[in-house]
C-alpha positions, 0 to 999 in steps of 0.5 A: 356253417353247421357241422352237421353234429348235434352240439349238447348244452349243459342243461340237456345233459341231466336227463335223469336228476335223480340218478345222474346228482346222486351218483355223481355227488356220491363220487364228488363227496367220496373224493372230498373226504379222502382229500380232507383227511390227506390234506389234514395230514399234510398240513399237520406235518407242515405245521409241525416243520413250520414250528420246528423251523421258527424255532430254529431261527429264534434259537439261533444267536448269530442271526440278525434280528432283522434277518431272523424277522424276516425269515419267520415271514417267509416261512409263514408265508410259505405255510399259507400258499401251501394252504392255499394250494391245497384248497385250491387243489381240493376245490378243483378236483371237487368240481373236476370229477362233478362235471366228469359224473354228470358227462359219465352219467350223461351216457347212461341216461341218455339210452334210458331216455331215449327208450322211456321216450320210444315206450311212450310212443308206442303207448301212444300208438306211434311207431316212428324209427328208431334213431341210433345211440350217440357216440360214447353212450352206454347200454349199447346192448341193451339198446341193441335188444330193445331196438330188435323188439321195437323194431319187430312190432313196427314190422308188423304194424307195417304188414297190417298197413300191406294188408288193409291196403291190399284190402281197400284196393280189392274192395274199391275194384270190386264196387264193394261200397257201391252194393249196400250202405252197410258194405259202404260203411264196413269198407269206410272203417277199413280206409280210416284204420288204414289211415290210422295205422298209416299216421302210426308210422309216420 
């Protein structure tokens, strides 16, 4: 059963590729290049206590050469999880913030879209209602003055329709059509911009 709620796919979330992958692998990169150079860092001075302590054991006499064998392997092996944990952190960071950019992003473009769809169908000539924006979007106020100015030109086009009916309605009551083929055809040209203003709102 539905929940009534508009469920997004992922592919619907890059409305805007140029902006969203721009912006977001901006971020993705600034973010992997503080973590190299803090990662560098960090295996540097690992290296080096790594180093120090191979050196240790190798000097210390009262060690068994098994037991000091062993201890280098352990010290090794840290070295590599410690590796490993870096990259791993480095890479899950990476593609944390790339899918954060692109959801962030996400509620920009999509009042963007949303408003290049609503001017093309005024260019169209169509005026459907405006559907509100979705939880978490931005550009709420900018939305809000668009949807005023939208909104302003669809009440006109619907006072145009009020008076083209008003006017057909007279010229039905009046036989207008009936008098001469030119009022005929003047009054046919009125029902068909009626009609056309009508589909415009629809």
């Amino acid at each position: 059963m539905s929940d009534g709620r508009h469920k997004r796919r992922w592919r619907n979330l890059v409305l805007d590729r140029e902006y969203q992958l721009v912006f977001t692998l901006a971020m993705v990169l600034s973010a992997a290049l503080f973590m190299a150079g803090l990662g560098y860092l960090v295996m540097h001075e690992a290296d080096v206590a790594t180093k120090t302590a191979i050196q240790d054991v190798e000097g210390e006499s009262l060690l068994e050469p098994k037991l000091a064998e062993e201890t280098i392997d352990n010290l090794l092996r840290r070295r590599q999880v410690l590796n490993l944990i870096l990259v791993g952190v480095g890479l899950a960071l990476s593609g944390g913030l790339f899918v954060y950019g692109i959801k962030m992003t996400h509620h920009v473009a999509g009042p963007m879209y949303k408003v290049s769809l609503y001017c093309d169908r005024l260019a169209g000539g169509r005026f459907a209602k405006l559907g509100p924006l979705r939880r978490g979007d931005q550009l709420v106020s900018f939305y809000d003055h668009f949807k005023q100015a939208y909104e302003t030109v669809r009440r006109r086009q619907e006072a145009d329709v009020a008076s083209l009916r008003a006017a057909v309605a007279a010229a039905d009551e009046d036989g207008l059509a009936g008098r001469s083929p030119e009022l005929a055809a003047r009054v046919e040209e009125l029902r068909e911009l009626l009609r056309g203003k009508e589909a415009s709102l629809e």
